[in-house]
N, C-alpha and C positions, 0 to 999 in steps of 0.2 A: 418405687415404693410411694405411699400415697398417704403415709404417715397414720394409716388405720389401723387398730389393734388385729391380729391376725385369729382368727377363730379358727380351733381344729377341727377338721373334718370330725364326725359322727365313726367311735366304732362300729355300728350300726343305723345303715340309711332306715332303715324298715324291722321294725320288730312286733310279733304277737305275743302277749303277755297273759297268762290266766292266774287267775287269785291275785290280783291287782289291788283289789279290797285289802288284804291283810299286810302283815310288820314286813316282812322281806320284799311281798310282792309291790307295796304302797313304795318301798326305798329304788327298787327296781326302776319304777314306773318314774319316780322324779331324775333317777341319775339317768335313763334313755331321754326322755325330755330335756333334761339340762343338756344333753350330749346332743340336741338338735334334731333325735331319727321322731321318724314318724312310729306310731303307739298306737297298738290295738288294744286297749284296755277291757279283761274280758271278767266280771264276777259277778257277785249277786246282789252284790250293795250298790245301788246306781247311786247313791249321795254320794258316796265315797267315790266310788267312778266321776262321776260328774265334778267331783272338784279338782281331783286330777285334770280331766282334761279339760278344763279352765286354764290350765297353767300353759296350755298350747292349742287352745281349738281349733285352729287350722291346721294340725300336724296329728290330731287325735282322734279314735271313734269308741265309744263307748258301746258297750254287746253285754247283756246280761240274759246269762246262760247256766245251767248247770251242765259241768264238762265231761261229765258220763253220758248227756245226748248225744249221741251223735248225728242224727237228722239235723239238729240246732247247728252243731256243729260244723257242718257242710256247709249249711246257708248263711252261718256268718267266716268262715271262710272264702266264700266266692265272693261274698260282698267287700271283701276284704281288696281280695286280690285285684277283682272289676274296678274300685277307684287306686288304689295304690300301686299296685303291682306285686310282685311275689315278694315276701319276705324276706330277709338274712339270716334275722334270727326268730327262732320259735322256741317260746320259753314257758313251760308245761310245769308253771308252780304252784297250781291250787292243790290246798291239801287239810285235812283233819287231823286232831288228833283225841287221844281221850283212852281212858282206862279201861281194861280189858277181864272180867270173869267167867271160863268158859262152865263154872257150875250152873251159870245164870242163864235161861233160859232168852230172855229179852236180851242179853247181850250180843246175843245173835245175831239181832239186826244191826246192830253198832257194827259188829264186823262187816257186813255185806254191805252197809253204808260205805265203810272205811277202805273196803277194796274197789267200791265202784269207783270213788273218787281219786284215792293216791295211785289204783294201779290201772284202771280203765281209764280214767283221766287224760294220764301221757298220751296212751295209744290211739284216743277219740281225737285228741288236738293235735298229735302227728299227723295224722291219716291223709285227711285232705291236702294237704300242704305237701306232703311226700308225693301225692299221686301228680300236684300239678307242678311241682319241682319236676319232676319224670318226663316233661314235655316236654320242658326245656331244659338239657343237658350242660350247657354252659352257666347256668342258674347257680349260684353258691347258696348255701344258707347253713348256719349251726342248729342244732337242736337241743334243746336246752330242759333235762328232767331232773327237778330238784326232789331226791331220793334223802337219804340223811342217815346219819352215821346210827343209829337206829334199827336200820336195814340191816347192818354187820352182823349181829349177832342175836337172840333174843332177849326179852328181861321181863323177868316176872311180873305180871300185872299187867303188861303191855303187848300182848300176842296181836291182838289186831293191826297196831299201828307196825310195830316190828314185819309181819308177814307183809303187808302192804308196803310197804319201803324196801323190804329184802325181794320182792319177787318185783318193785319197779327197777332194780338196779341188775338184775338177771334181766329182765326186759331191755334194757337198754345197753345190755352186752349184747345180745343178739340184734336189736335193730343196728348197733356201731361195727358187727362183722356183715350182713346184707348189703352197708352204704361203704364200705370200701373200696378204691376204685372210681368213688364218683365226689362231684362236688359237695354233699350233702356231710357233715360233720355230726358225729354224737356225744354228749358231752353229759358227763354223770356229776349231776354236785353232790357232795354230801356234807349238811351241815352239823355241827354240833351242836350246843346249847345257842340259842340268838335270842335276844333281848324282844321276844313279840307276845300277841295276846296268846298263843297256843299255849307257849311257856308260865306264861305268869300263873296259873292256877301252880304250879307244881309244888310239893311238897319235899324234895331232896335236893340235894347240893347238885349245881351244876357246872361243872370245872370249864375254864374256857368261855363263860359266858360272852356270847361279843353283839354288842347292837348291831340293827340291821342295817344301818346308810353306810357304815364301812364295808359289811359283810356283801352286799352290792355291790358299791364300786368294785370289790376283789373278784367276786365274780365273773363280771361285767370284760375286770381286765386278762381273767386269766381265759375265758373263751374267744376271746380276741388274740390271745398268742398261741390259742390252738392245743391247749390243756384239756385233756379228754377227763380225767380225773381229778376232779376238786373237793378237797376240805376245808370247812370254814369252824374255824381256823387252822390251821394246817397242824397246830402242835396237837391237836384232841385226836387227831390222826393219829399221831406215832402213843397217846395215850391208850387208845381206845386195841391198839395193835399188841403194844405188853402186855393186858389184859387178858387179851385171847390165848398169851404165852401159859395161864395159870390151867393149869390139871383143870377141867369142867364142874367137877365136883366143889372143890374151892371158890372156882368163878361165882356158881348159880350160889352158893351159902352168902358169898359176899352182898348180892345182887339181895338174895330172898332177903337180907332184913333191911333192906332201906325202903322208904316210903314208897306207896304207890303213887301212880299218876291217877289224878280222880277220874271214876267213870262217869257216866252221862248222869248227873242227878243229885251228883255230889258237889258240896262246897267247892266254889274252885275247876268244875268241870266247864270247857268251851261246848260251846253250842257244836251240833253236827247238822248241818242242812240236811229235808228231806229229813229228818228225826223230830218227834215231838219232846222237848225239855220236860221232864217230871219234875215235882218238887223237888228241893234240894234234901237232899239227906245230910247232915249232922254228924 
């Protein structure tokens, strides 16, 4: 012994990160850097990228991209892999969200924005990384789609964001039976309410609220112990499950009269990339 504090090893040597920019992804980003791995920090905000990887220049690369490219998506891939090597973990958390009216003809694009990104998203930032895992067999890595409790079921006012979480978590049941058998791991998060900018616009009660640097680490630790299915926080879980217990009819009356989530223009609505912000509506 040499009397020096002992530092733990990194649950991950190598990690790629997307939506790095925003509340979960920004907490993500500081707890792999605090844990030593090296950070592919991947969004659209370079300020924000860029002061992340401040916090570790030597151990970080910054790529601004939208993650429904895939062309983009290759080449910061290989670029990736060419200096660092393959991954462990691949963590597919950019995502939208925003208010849904399918009488409205412009909402349309809202949805096809919302699909490219929550559910083409995962599949665009898998891809490459899957194909060069494939080469080398011995290779471990987790794969990490932040889906959200959202996904379970529908709710009024919210079909876009709902069908985009609910068809990336059926995606990621089918890529975790494909990768069976190999070193390649799939791991479904699903969060609940978290204390970030997507949330703060909202206008209903949200049970279980939990910040994002906890709601990270938990993450962090439970696909480390090899939890394929995650809640954050685990009790909105077993909430969100009694729920589904209620006759449907009951469910959707409880659901139709609580607030909506604002849609793109409204008081309170987040911004959607790739979308132009109209005025605010009132």
């Amino acid at each position: 012994m040499n009397g020096q504090p002992h530092t733990p090893a990194p649950f991950f040597r190598n990690a790629v990160l997307t939506g790095a920019c925003g509340g979960l992804g920004q907490a993500l980003a500081r707890e792999l850097i605090a844990q030593g791995s090296k950070v592919a920090l991947l969004g659209l905000n370079v300020s924000a990228l860029s002061e992340l990887a401040a916090l570790a220049p030597e151990r970080c690369a910054v790529y601004v991209l939208d993650v429904s490219d895939s062309a983009v998506m290759q080449e910061v891939a290989e670029d990736w892999i060419r200096h660092t090597g393959l991954p462990d973990l691949v963590i597919a958390n950019a995502g939208v969200a925003g208010g849904f009216d399918s009488s409205q003809a412009s909402d349309l694009a809202v949805m096809r924005r919302m699909l490219e990104i929550n559910l083409l998203g995962p599949a665009t930032t898998f891809q490459p990384f899957i194909k060069a895992l494939q080469t080398q067999p011995q290779a471990r890595c987790a794969l990490v789609g932040v889906a959200s409790i959202a996904g379970w079921r529908g709710m009024p006012g919210n079909g876009a964001y709902c069908a985009s979480k609910g068809g990336l978590i059926r995606y990621l049941q089918s890529l975790r039976a494909e990768m069976r058998g190999s070193r390649i791991s799939v791991h479904t998060v699903s969060p609940g309410y978290l204390r970030t900018p997507l949330t703060a616009g909202n206008r209903f009660a949200m049970p279980g609220l939990m910040d994002a640097r906890p709601a990270a680490r938990t993450l962090l630790q439970a696909v480390a112990k090899g939890r394929e299915l995650i809640v954050l926080p685990r009790r909105i879980g077993w909430l969100s499950r009694l729920l589904d217990c209620l006759p449907d009819a009951l469910h959707d009356r409880i659901l139709r009269n609580q607030p909506r989530k604002p849609r793109l223009g409204e008081a309170g609505a987040t911004a959607i990339p790739g979308l132009s912000q109209p005025p605010a509506r009132h």
